[in-house]
N, C-alpha and C positions, 0 to 999 in steps of 0.2 A: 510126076517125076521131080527130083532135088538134082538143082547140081551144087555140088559143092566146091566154092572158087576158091584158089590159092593163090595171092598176088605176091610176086617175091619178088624183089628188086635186089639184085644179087652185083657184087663189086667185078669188076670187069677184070680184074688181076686173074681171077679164079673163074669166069663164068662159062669158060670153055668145058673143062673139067668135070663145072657143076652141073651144065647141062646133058653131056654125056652119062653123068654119074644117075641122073635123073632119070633118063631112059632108059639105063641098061639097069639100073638098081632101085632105087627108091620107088618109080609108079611102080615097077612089078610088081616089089612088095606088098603096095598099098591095094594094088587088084588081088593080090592071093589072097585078100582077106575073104573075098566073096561079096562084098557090100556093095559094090560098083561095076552096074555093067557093062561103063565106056570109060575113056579117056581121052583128053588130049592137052597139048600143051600149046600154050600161044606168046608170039613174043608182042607184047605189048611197043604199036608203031608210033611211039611222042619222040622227042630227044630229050636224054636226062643227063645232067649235069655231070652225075655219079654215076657208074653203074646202068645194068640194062634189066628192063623190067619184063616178069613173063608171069602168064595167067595160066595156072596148071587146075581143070577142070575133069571132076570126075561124076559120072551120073548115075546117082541112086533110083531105085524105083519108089521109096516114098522116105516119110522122114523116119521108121522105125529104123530100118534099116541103117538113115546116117545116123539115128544115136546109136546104131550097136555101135558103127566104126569109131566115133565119138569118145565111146566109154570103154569100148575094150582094147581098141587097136591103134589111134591116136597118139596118145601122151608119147608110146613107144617109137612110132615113126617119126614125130617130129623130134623127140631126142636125140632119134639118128644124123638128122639135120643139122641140129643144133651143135650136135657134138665135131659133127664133121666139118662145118664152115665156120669156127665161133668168130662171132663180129664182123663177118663178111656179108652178110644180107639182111633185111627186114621184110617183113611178111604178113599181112592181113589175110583174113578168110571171111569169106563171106557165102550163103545160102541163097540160093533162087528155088525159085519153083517155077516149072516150065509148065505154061497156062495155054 
């Protein structure tokens, strides 16, 4: 199994909004695609200067399946992201494999 990690450190002016937004809109989306057959979201427990950091993790059953999300379904969702908070967060991603 892949999890596939989203670390976003989201501006606290907005991060109420974003985290509901997240819930009610963006994960569904990203499970309707079929690629993913868990989720959850974590709020990352440091103190940050800026802004509050949270690990949104979604679990593939192996890596074909996270290149489909990858290649077909990706670019589009994190657009929506993008479009929706411009310069309000920063975001890495990163791959595990659960061993």
């Amino acid at each position: 199994m892949i999890i596939y990690n989203v670390t976003v450190n989201i501006e606290n002016d907005v991060r109420e909004e974003w985290l509901n937004w997240m819930k009610a809109v963006h994960i569904p989306d990203v499970m309707k695609t079929n690629c993913f057959i868990e989720n959850k979201i974590c709020k990352v427990l440091v103190s940050e200067e800026q802004g509050t950091t949270y690990s949104i993790q979604y679990t593939a059953k192996d890596m074909a399946t996270y290149e489909k999300y990858k290649n077909e379904y990706a670019p589009r969702l994190q657009k929506d992201v993008q479009d929706r908070y411009p310069n309000k967060f920063v975001s890495f991603r990163t791959l595990l494999e659960i061993v």
